[in-house]
Residue frames relative to the residue before (quaternion, step in Angstrom):
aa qw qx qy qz dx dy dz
X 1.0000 0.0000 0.0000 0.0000 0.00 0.00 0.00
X 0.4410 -0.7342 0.4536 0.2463 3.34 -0.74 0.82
X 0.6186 -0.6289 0.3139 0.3511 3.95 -0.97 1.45
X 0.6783 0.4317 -0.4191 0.4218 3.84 1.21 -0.68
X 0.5804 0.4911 -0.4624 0.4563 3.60 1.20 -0.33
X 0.6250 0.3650 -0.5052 0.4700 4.12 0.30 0.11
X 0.7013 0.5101 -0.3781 0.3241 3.34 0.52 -0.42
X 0.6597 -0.1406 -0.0260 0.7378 3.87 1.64 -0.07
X 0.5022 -0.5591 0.6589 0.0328 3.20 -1.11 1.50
X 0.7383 -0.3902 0.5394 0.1084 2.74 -1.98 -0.35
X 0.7448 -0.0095 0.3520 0.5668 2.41 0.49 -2.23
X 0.1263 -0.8130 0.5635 -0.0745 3.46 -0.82 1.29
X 0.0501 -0.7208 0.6872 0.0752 4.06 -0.16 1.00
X 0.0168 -0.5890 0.8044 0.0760 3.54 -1.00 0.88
X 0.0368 -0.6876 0.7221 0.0675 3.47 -1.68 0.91
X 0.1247 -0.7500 0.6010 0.2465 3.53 -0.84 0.61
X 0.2358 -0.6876 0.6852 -0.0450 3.69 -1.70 0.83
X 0.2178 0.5666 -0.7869 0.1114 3.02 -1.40 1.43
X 0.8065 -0.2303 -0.1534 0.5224 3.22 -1.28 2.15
X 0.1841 0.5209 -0.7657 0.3293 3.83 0.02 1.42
X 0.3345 0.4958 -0.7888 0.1417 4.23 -0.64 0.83
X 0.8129 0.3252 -0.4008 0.2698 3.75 0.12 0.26
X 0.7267 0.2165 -0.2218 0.6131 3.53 1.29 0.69
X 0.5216 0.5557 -0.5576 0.3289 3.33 0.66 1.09
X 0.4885 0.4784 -0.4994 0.5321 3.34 1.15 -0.52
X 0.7308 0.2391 -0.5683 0.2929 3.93 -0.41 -0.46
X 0.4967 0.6217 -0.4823 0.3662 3.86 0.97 -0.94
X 0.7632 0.3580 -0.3340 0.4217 3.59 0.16 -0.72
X 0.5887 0.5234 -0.3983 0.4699 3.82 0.82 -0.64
X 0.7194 0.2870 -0.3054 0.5539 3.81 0.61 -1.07
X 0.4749 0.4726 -0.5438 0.5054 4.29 0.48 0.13
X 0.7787 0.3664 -0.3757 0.3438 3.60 0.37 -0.73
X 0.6255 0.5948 -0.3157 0.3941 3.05 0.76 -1.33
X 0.7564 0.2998 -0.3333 0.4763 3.93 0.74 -0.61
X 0.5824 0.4666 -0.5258 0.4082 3.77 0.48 -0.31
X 0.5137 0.4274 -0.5793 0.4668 4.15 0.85 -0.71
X 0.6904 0.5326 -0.3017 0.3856 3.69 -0.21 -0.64
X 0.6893 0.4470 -0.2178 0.5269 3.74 1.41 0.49
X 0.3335 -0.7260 0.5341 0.2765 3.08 -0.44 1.14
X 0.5905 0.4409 -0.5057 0.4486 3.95 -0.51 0.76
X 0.2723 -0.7097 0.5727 0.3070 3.49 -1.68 0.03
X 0.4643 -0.7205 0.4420 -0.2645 2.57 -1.72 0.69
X 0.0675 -0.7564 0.6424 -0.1032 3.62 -0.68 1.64
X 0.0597 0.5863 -0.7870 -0.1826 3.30 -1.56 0.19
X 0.1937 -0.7208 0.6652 -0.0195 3.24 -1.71 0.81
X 0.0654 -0.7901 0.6068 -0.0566 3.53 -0.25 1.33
X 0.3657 -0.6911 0.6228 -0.0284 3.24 -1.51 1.86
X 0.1850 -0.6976 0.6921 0.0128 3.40 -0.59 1.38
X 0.0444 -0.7192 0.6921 0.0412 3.61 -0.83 1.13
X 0.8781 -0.1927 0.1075 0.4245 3.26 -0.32 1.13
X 0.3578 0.7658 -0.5256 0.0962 4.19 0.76 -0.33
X 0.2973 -0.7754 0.5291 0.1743 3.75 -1.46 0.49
X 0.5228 0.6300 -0.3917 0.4199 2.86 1.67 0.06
X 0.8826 -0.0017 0.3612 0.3008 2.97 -1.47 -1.29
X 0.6721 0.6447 -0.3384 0.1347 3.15 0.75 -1.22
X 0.5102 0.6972 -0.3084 0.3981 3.34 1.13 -1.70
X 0.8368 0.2761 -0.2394 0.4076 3.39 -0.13 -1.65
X 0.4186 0.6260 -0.4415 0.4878 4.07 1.15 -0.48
X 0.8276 0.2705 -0.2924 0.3955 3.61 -0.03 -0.96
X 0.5958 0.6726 -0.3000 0.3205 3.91 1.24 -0.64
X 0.3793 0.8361 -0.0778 0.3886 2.67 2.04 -0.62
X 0.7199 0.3526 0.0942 0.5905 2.92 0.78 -2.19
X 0.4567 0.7185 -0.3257 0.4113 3.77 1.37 0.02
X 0.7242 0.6075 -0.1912 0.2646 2.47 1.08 -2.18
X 0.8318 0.2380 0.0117 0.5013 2.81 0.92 -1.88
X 0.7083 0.1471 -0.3575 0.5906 4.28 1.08 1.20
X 0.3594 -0.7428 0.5335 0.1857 2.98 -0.61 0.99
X 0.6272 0.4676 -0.4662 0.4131 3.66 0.70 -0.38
X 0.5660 0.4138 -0.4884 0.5195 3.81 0.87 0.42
X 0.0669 -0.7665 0.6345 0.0736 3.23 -1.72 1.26
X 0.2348 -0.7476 0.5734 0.2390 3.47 -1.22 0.31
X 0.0130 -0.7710 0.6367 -0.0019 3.71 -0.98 1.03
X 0.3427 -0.7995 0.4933 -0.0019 3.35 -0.90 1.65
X 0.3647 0.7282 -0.5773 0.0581 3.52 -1.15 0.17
X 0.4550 -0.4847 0.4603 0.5884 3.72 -1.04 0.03
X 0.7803 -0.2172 0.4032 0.4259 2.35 -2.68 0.26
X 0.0753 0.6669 -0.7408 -0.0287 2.89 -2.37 0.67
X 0.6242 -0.5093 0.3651 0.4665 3.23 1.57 -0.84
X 0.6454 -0.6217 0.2270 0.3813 3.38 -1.08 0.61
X 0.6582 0.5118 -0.2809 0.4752 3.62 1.37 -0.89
X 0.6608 0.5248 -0.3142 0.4350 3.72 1.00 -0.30
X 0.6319 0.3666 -0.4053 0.5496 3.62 1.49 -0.23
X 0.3069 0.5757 -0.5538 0.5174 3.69 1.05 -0.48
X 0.8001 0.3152 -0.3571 0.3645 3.54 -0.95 -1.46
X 0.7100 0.5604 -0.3260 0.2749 3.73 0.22 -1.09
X 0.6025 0.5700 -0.2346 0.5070 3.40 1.41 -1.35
X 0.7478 0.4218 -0.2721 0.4345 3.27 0.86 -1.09
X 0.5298 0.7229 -0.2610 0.3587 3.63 0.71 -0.04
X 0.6471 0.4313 -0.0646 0.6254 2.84 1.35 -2.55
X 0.6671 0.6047 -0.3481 0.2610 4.04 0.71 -0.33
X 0.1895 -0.8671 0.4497 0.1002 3.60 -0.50 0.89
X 0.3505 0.6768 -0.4919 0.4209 3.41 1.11 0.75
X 0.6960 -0.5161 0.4391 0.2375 3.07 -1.55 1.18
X 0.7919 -0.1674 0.0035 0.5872 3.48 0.98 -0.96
X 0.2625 -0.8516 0.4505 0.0542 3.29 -0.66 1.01
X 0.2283 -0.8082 0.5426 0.0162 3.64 -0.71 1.54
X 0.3499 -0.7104 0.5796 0.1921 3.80 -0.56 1.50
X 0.1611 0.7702 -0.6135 0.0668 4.08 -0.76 0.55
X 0.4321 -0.7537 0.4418 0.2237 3.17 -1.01 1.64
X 0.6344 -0.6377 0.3075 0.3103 3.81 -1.09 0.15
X 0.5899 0.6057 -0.3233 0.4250 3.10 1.60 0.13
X 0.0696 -0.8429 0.4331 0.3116 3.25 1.95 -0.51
X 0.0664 0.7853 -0.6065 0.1046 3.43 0.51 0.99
X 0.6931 0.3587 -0.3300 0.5310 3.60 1.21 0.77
X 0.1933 -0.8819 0.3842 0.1931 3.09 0.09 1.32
X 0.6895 -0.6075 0.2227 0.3254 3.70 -1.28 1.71
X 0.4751 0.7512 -0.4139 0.1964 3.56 0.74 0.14
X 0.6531 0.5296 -0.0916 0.5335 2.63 2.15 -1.61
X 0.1682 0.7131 -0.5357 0.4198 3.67 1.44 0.70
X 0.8211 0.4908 -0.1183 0.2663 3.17 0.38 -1.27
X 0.4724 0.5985 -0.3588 0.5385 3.13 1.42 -0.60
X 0.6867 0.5084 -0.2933 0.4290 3.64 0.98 -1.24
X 0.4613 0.7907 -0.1037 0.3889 3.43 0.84 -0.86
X 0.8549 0.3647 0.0280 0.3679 2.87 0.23 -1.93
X 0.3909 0.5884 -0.2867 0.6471 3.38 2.61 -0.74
X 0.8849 0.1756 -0.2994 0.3105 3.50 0.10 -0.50
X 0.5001 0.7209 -0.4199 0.2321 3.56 0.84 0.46
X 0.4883 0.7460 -0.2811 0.3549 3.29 1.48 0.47
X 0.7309 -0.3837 0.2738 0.4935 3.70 -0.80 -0.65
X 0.7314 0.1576 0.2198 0.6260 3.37 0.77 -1.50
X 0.1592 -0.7774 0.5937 -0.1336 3.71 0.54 1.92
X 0.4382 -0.6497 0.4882 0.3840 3.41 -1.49 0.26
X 0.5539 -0.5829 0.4227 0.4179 4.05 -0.45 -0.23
X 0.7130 0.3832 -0.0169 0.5869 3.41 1.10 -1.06
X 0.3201 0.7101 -0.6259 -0.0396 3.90 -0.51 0.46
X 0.0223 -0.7440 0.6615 0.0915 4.12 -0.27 0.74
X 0.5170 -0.5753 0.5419 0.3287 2.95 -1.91 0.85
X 0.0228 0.8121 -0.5606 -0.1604 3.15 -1.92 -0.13
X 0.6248 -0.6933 0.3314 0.1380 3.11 -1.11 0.59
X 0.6394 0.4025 -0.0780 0.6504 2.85 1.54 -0.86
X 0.3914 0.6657 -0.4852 0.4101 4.19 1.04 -0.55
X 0.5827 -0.1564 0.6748 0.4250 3.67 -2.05 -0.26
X 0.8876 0.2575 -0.3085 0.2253 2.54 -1.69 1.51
X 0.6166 0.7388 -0.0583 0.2657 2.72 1.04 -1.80
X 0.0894 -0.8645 0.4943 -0.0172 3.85 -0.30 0.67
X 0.3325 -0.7200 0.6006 0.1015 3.59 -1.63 0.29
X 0.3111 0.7418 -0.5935 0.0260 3.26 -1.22 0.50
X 0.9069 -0.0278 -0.0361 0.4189 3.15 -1.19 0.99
X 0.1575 0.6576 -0.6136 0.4078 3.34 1.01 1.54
X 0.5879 -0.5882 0.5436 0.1135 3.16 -1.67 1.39
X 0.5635 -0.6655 0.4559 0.1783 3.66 -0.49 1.23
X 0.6441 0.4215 -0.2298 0.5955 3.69 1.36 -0.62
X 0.6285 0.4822 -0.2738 0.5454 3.47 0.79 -0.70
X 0.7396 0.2142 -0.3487 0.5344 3.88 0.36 -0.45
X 0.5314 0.6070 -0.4655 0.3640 3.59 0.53 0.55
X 0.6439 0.5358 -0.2004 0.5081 3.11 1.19 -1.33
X 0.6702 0.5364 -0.1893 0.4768 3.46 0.93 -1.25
X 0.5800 0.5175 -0.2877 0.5594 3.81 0.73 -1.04
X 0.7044 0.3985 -0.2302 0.5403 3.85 0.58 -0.90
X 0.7245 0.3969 -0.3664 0.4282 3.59 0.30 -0.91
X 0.5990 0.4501 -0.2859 0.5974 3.92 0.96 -0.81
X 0.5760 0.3048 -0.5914 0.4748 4.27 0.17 0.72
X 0.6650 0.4678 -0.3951 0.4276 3.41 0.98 -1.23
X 0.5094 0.5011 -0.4612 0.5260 3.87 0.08 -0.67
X 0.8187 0.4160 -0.2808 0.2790 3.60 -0.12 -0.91
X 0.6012 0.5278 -0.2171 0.5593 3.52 1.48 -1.37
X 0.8238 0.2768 -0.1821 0.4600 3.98 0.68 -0.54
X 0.8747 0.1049 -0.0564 0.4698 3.55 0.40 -0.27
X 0.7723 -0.0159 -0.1089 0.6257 4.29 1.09 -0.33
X 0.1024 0.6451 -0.7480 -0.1181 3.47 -0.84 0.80
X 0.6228 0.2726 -0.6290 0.3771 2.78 -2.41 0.63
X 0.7925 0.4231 -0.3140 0.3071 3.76 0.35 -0.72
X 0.3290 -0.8611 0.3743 0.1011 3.51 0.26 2.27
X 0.8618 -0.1349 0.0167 0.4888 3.77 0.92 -0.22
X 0.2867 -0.8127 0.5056 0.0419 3.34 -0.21 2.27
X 0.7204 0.5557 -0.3090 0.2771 3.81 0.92 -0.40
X 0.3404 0.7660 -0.4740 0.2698 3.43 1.30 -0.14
X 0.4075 -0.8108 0.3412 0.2451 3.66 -0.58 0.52
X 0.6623 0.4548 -0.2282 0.5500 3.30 1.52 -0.16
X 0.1617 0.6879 -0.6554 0.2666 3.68 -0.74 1.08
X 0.3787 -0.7248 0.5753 -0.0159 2.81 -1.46 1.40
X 0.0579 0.7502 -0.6475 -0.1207 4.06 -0.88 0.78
X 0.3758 -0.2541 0.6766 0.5800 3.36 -1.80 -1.12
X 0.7422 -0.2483 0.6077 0.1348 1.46 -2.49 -0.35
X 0.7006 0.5296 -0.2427 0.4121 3.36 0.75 -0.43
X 0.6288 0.4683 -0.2134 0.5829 2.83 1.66 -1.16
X 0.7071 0.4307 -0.3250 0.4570 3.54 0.16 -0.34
X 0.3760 0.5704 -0.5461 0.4848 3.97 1.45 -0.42
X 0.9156 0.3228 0.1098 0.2130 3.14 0.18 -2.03
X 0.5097 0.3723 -0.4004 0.6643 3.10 2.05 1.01
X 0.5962 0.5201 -0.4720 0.3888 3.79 -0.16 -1.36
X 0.7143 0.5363 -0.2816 0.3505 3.35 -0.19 -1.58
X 0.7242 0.2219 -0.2662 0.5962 4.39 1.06 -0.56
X 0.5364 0.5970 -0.5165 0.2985 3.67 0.72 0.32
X 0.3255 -0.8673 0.3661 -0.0880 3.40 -0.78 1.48
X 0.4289 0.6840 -0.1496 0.5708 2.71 1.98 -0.90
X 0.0387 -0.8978 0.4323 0.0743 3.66 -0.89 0.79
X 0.6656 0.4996 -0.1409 0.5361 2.84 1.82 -0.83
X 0.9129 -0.0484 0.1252 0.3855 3.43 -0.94 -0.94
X 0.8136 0.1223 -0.1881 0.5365 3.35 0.73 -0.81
X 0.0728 0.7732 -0.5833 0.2379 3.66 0.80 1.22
X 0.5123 0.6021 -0.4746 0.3871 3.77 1.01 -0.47
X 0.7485 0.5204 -0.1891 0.3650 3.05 0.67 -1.90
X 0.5886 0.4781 -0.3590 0.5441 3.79 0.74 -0.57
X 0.6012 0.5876 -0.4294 0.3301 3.59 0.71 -0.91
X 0.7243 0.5188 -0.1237 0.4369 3.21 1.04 -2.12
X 0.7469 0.3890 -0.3651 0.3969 3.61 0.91 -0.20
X 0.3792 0.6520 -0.4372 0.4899 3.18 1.64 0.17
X 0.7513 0.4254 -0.2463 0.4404 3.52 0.27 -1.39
X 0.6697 0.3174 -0.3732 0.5582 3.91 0.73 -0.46
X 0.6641 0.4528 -0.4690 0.3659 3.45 0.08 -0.29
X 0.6591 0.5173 -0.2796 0.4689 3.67 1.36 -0.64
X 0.6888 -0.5022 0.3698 0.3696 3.59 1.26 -0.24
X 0.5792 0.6222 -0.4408 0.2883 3.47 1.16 -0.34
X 0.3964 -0.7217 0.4433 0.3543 3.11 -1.21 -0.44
X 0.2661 -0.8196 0.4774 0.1717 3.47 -0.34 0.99
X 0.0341 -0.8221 0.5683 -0.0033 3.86 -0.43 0.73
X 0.2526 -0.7508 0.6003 0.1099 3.77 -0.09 1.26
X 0.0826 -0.7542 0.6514 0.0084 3.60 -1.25 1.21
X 0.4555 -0.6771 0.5287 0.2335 3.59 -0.67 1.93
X 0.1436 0.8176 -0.5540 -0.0635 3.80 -1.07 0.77
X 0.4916 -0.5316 0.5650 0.3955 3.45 -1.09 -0.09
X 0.1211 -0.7729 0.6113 -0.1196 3.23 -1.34 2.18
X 0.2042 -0.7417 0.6174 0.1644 3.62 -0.58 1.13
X 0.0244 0.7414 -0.6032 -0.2930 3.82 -0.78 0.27
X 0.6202 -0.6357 0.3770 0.2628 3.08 -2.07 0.80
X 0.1895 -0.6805 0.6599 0.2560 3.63 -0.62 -0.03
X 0.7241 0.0441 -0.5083 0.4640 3.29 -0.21 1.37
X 0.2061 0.8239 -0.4905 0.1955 3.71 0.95 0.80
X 0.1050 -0.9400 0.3247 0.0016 3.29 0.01 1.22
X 0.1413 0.7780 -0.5577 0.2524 2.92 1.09 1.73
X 0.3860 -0.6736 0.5872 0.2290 3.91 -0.80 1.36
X 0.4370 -0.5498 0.6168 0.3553 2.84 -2.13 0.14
X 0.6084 0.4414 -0.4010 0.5236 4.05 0.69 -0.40
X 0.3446 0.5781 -0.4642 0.5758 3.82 0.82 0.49
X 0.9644 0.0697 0.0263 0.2537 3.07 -0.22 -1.25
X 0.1010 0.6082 -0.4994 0.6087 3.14 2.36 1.30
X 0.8224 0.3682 -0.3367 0.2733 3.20 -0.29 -1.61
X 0.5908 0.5213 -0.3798 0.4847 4.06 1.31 -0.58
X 0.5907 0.3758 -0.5519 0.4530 3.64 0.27 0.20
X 0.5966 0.5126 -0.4633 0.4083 4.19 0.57 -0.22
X 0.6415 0.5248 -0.3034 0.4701 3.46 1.55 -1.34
X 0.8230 0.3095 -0.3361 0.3376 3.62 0.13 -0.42
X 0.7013 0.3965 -0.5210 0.2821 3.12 1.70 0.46
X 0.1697 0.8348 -0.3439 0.3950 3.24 1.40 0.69
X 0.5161 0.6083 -0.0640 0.5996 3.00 1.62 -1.73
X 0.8427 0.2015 -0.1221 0.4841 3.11 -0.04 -0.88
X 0.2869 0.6501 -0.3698 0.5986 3.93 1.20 0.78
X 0.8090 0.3378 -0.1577 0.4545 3.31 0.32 -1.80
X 0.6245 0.3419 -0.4409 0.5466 3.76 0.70 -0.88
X 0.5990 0.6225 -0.4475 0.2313 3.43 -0.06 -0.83
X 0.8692 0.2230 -0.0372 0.4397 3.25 0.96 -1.31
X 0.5911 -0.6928 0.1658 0.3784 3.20 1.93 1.35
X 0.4175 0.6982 -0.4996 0.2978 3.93 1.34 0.64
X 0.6631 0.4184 -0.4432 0.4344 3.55 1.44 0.19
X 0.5678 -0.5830 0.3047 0.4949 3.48 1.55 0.41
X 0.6303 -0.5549 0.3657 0.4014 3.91 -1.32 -0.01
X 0.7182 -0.3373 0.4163 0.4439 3.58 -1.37 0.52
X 0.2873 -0.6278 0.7210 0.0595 3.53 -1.47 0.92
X 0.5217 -0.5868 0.5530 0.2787 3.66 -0.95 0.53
X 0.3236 -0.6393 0.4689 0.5164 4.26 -0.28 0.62
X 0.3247 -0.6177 0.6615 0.2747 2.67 -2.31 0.25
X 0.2593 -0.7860 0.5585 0.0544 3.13 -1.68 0.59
């Protein structure tokens, strides 16, 4: 591989992990196994946020023996604060956030992919659930309640048109991520949603890709998790309101 291609990839997968030691080793075997199968290069970069398990040594592992896997450490902060970190420490051209459960299965990479091989790509592609195309399975009956509600609120206070900010896999530049991660404040749960009003308020385009979602049955989204994100996005909606994410940018193209 040529030295300017380690130095920015292509493609960057940042996953973030807190106590994944029993499904990161496959997450990283099936992350690898499909990016070799792509014609582009290629990093994944996994964000320990603090885990007591397993995880750490599971991923040091996979270090040993590919370098194009990295491991970045720190204490717990939360899911939206390793998100931000991974994305930073990543040197890929464009860089694609993917939860550890891959409750999207790696095929639908491509769909994401395939949006940006063109002249004039959007900056922002996020998955969705609810988009064209887009599928369910085995989602918890409490979980698509909570979610179905939290995505009107998100919409009624801070992004309409945008049918489902929580999906775990979303794709940026580089550019975008220079010029978002770095004001995202948000640490916990509804860190998407601050993200996405960053990026529309800055002009990007946001382009929602319908995918196919497996849910976990030991998926260990909480319900006081997701209490506390309805305070966070109105918080969110506080900050634009009162002009701390700055003024509307004209879109880019």
């Amino acid at each position: 591989m040529p030295a300017a291609s380690l130095i920015r990839p292509d493609l960057s997968v940042v996953v973030p992990a807190f106590n994944e030691g029993d499904t990161i080793g496959g997450c990283l075997r099936d992350l690898q196994a499909h990016l070799e199968g792509l014609s582009l290069t290629w990093e994944i970069v996994v964000v320990d946020d603090g885990s007591t398990d397993g995880t750490r040594g599971v991923v040091e592992e996979f270090t040993k023996a590919e370098p194009r896997i990295r491991l970045v450490t720190g204490a717990r902060a939360g899911k939206g604060a390793a998100v931000r970190r991974g994305m930073l420490e990543a040197h890929g051209a464009w860089r694609f956030m993917a939860d550890a459960d891959l409750a999207m299965p790696l095929d639908n990479l491509d769909r994401f992919l395939s949006l940006v091989d063109g002249a004039s790509p959007p900056d922002v592609l996020i998955g969705s659930r609810e988009a064209p195309g887009a599928e369910r399975q085995g989602e918890h009956w409490l979980r698509y309640v909570i979610g179905r509600v939290f995505n009107r609120y998100v919409r009624m206070l801070v992004l309409p048109g945008i049918t489902d900010t929580q999906c775990g896999f979303k794709l940026f530049s580089a550019a975008a991520v220079e010029h978002l991660f770095q004001r995202v404040t948000v640490g916990g749960f509804a860190f998407d949603v601050e993200l996405l009003v960053l990026a529309r308020r800055a002009g990007y385009e946001i382009r929602e890709v319908g995918i196919a979602w497996h849910g976990r049955p030991d998926s260990r989204v909480a319900v006081t998790r997701g209490a506390a994100a309805f305070g966070d996005v109105l918080r969110v909606w506080w900050n634009a309101w009162t002009g701390r994410y700055g003024r509307r940018s004209a879109p880019r193209g």
